[in-house]
C-alpha positions as CSV (number, residue, x, y, z in Angstrom):
1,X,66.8,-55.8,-23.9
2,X,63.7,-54.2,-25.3
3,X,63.5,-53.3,-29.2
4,X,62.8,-50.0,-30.8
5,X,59.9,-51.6,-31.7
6,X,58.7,-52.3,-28.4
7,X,59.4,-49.2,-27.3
8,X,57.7,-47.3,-29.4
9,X,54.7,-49.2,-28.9
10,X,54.7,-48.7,-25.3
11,X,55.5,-44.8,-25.6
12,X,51.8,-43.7,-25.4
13,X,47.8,-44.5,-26.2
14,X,46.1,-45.7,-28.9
15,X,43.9,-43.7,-31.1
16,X,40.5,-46.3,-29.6
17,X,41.8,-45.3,-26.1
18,X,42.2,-41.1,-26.6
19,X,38.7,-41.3,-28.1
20,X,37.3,-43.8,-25.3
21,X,39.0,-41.0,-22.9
22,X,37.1,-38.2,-24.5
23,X,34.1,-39.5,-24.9
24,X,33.9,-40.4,-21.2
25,X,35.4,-36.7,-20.1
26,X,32.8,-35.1,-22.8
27,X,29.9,-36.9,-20.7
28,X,31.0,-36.4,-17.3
29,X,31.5,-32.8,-18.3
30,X,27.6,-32.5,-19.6
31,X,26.5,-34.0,-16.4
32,X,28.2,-31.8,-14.2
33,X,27.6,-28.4,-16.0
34,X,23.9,-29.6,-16.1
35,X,24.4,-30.3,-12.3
36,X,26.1,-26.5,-12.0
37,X,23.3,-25.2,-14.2
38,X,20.1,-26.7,-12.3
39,X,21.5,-25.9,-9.0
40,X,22.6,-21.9,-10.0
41,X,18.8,-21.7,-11.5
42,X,17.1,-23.6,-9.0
43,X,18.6,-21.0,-6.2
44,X,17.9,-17.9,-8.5
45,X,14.4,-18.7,-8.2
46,X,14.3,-19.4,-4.6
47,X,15.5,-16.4,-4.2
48,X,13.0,-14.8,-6.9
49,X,10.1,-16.2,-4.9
50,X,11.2,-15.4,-1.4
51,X,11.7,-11.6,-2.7
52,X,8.4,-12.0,-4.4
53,X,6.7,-12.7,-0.7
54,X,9.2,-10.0,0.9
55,X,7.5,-7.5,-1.9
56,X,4.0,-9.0,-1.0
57,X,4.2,-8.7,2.7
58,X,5.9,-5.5,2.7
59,X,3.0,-4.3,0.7
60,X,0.2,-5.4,2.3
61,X,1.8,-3.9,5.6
62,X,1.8,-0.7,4.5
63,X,-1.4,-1.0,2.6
64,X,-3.4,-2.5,5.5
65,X,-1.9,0.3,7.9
66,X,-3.2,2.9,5.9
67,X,-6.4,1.6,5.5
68,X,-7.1,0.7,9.0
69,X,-6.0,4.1,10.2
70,X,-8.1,6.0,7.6
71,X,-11.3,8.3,8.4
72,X,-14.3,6.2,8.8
73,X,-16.9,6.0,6.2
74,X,-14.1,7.2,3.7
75,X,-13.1,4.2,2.2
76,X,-14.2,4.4,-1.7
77,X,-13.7,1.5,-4.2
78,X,-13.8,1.7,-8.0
79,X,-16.7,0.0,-9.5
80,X,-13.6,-2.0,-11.1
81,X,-11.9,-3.0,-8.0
82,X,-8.6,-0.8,-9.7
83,X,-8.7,1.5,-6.9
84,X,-8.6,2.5,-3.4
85,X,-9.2,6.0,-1.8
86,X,-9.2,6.5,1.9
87,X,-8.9,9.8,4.0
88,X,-5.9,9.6,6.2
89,X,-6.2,10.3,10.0
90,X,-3.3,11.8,12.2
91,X,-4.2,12.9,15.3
92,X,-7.5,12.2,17.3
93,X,-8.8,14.2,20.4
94,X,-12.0,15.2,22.4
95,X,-13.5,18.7,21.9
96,X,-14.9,21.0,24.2
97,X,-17.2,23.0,21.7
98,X,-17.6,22.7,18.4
99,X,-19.7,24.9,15.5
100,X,-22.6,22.8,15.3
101,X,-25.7,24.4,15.6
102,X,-23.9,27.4,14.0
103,X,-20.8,28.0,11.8
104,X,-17.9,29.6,13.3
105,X,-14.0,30.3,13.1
106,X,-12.7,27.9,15.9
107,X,-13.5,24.9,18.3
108,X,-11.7,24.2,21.8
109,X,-10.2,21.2,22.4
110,X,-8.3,19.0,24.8
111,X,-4.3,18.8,23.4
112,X,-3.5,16.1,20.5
113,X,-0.9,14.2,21.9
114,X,2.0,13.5,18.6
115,X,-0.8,15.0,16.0
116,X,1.5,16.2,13.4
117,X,0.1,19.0,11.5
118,X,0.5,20.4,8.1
119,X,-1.2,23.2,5.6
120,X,-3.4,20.3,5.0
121,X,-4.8,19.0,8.0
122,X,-8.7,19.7,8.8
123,X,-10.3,18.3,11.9
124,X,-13.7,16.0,10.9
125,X,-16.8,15.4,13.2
126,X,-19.2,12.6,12.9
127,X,-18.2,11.4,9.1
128,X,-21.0,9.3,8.6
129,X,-22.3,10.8,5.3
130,X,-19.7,11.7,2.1
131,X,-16.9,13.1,3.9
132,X,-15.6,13.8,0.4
133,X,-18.4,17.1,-0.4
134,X,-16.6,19.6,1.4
135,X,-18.8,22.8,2.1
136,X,-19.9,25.3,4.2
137,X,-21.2,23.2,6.3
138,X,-20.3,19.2,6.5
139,X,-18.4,17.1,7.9
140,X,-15.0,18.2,7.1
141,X,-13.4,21.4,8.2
142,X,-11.2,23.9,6.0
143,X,-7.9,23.9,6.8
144,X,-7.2,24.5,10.2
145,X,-4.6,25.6,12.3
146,X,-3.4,24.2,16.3
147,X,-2.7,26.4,18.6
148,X,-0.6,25.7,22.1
149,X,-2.5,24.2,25.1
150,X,-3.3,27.5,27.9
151,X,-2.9,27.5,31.3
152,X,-6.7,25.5,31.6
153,X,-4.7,22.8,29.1
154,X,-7.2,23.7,26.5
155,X,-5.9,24.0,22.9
156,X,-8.1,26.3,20.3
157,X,-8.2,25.0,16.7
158,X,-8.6,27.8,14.1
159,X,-10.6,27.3,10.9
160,X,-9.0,29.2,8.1
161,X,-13.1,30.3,6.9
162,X,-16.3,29.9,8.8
163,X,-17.6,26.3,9.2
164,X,-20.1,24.5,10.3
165,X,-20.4,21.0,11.2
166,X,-22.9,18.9,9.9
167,X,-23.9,16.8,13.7
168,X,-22.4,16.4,17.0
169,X,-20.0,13.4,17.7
170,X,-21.8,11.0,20.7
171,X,-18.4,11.4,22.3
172,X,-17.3,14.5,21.0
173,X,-14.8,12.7,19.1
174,X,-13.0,14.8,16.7
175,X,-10.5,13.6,13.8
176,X,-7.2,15.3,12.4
177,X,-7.4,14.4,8.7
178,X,-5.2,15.0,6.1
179,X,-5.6,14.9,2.0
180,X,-7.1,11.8,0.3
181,X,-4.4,9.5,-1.0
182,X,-5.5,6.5,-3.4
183,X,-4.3,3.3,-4.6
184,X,-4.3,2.3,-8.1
185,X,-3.4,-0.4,-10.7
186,X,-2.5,0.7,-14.3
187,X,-0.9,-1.7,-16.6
188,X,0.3,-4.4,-13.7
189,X,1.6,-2.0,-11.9
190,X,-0.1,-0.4,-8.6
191,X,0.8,3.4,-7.7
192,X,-0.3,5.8,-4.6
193,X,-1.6,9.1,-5.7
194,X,-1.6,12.0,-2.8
195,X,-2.2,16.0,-2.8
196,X,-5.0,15.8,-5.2
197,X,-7.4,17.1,-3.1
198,X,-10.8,16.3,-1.7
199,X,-13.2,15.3,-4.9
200,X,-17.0,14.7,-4.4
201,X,-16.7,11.3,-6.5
202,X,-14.1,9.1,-6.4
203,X,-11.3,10.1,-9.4
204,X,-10.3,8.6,-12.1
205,X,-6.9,7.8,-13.4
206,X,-6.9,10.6,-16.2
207,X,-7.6,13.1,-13.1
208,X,-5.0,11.8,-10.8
209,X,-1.4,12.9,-10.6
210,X,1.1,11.8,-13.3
211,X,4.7,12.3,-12.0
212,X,6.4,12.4,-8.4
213,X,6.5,12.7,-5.8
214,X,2.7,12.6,-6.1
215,X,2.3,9.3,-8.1
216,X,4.8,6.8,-6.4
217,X,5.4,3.1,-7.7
218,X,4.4,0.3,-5.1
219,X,4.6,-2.2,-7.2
220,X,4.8,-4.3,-10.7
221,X,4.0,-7.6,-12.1
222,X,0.3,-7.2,-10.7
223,X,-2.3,-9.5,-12.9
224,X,-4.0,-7.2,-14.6
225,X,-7.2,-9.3,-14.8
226,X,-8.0,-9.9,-10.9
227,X,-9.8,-7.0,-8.9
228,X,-7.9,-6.0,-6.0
229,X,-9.9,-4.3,-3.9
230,X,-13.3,-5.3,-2.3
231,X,-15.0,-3.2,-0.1
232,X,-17.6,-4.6,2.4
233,X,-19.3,-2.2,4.6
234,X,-20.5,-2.2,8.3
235,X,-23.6,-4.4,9.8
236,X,-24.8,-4.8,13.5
237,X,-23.0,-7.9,13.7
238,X,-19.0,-6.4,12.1
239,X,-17.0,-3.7,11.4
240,X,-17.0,-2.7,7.6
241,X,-13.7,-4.1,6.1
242,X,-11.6,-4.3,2.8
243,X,-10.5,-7.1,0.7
244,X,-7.0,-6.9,-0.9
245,X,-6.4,-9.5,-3.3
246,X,-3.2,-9.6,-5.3
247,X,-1.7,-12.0,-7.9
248,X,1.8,-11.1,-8.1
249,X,3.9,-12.3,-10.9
250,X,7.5,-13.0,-11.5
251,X,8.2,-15.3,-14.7
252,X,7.0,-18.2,-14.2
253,X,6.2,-18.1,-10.6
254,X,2.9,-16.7,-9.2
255,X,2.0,-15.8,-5.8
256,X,-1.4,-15.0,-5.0
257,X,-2.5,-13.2,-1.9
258,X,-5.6,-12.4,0.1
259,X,-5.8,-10.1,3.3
260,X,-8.9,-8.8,4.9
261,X,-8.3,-5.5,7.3
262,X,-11.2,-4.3,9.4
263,X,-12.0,-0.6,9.8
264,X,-13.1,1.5,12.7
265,X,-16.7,2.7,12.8
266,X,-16.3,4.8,15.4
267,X,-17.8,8.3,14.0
């Protein structure tokens, strides 16, 4: 038979083997929350990056649509590259007659198919010159309003004062335009600006909107140092076009992005 002795030294560990134990738990614990720790923050910022690129394609999208359907020769860049205004276009036709040669109250036109038209919406001719320096007579109507196609399927567009345009189309191409919008960065972030108005020179932040829903967020974490916008306009040889560049930001992590969107030059 076994002594007390003996069995009390068999009864449990040594002091050497509980700290042996502990220090081998202690560093296989320290690996594998460090393990835990680099894998939770290594997918955090894959998924930081990816919606960085979802942000960055989503913008240039709508950015590129916008500025490839807007009103030829009204594309205007800042001398800064901060900002972007363009003339929207929403409905294009042919016209019958038009007040050229002198002003009138109405034109004829064949129907715009899905034009959708608002208070705002003037019909343009030929904008080759500023589109922008709205007068009596220029290139841009007053507001206007459609009427319904007749039994000849002709529709007549009203004027809401005389006008007269500025030249004949070569086509008698005829734009529905609405209000200018712009694009621009202020403090890393880039907003759209709308129902402004038409302005002879291009506007400045200070006389842009300053709340909703005419000033809208698009994005944030823009460098502030890099120009976004580069205009380029038309030769014999291309189409005039825009240069968006972005450098987007998101800790750390930078993506940098460069698209180039022709325009129409079709008057």
């Amino acid at each position: 038979m076994q002594s007390a002795q003996q069995l009390n030294q068999n009864a449990g560990f040594t002091i050497v083997e509980l700290i042996t134990v502990m220090v081998i738990m202690g560093i296989l614990s320290v690996g594998t929350v460090r393990f835990i720790s680099d894998g939770a923050n290594g997918f955090a910022t894959t998924l930081g990056r990816a919606a960085m690129v979802s942000d960055a394609q989503q913008l240039i999208t709508r950015l590129s649509r916008e500025v490839r359907e807007a009103l030829p020769s009204s594309i205007r860049v800042s001398s800064t590259g901060d900002c972007l205004e363009l003339i929207p276009i929403v409905g294009a036709s042919v016209y019958l007659s038009a007040p050229v040669g002198s002003a009138a109250t109405g034109m004829q036109t064949v129907p715009l198919d899905g034009a959708v038209v608002s208070a705002n919406s003037r019909v343009a001719i030929a904008p080759t010159n500023n589109p922008y320096n709205l007068t009596t007579q220029s290139s841009i109507s007053p507001p206007v309003t459609v009427g319904a196609a007749d039994v000849n399927n002709e529709v007549t567009i009203s004027f809401s004062a005389a006008h007269q345009f500025t030249q004949a189309s070569a086509q008698n191409r005829f734009y529905l335009v609405e209000s200018p919008i712009s694009y621009c960065r202020q403090a890393g972030a880039l907003w759209r600006y709308q129902n402004y108005g038409f302005l002879a020179t291009q506007p400045n932040l200070a006389s842009l909107p300053n709340s909703l829903p005419n000033r809208a967020l698009v994005a944030e974490s823009i460098d502030p140092l890099t120009a976004i916008f580069n205009f380029t306009g038309a030769t014999l040889q291309r189409n005039a076009t825009v240069e968006l560049n972005l450098q987007l930001q998101n800790g750390d992590d930078e993506l940098a992005v460069n698209h180039l969107v022709q325009l129409r030059n079709l008057p």
